[in-house]
N, C-alpha and C positions, 0 to 999 in steps of 0.2 A: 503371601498372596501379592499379587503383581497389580499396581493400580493399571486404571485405566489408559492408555497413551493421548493425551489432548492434543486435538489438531492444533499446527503453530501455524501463524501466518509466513510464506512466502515470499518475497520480494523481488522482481530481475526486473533490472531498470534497461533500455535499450539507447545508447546515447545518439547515436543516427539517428535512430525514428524517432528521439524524444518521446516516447511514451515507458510510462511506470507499469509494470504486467503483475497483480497482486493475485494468491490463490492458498488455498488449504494446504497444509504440507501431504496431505494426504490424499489430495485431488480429485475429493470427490464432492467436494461442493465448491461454493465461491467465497469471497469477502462481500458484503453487500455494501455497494458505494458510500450508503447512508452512514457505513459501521468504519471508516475513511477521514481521514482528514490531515492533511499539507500545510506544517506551519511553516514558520521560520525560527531562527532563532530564539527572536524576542515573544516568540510566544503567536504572534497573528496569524489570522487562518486562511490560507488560499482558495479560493474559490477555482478550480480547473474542470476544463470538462470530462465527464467520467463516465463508462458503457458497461456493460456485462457483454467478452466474447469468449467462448470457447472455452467455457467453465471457468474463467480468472473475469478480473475487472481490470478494464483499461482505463490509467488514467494518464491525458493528454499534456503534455506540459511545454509543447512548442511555444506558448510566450513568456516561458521563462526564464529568469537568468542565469548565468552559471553562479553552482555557489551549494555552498550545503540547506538542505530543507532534512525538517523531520517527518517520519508517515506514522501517524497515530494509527493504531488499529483496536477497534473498540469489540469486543463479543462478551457473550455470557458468560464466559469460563475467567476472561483475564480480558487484560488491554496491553499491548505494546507496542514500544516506542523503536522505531527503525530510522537510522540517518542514511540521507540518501545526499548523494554529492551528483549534481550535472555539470556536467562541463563541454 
């Protein structure tokens, strides 16, 4: 018997626009900003501003510097951890 497929979270970073585009692998709901979080390395957590469009969450990160950050993603099922590099 085949388990069930658990949505994974998605990630497309846009380095032009500077925004992080976060969504279900299966697109049919969202990540909820709340279920989000932008650290750094050492662990600290960024505060950026962050929206629900177009079934993903956007989150904004034009004052930030180039450099690797990590995108925590918290759910019911699991939590993972995604590095994301801007430049």
């Amino acid at each position: 018997m085949r388990s069930p497929e658990v949505n994974q979270p998605i990630v497309f970073a846009d380095q032009k626009l500077k925004k992080i585009f976060v969504m279900n692998s299966d697109r049919t709901g969202t990540v909820l900003p709340e279920n989000l979080q932008l650290t750094i390395k050492q662990g600290n957590i960024l505060e950026v501003p962050s929206n629900m469009s177009s079934g993903m969450t956007v989150l904004d990160v034009k004052g930030m510097k180039a450099g690797g950050y990590f995108l925590n993603v918290h759910s019911d099922v699991s939590d993972k951890t995604i590095r994301i590099v801007l430049f």
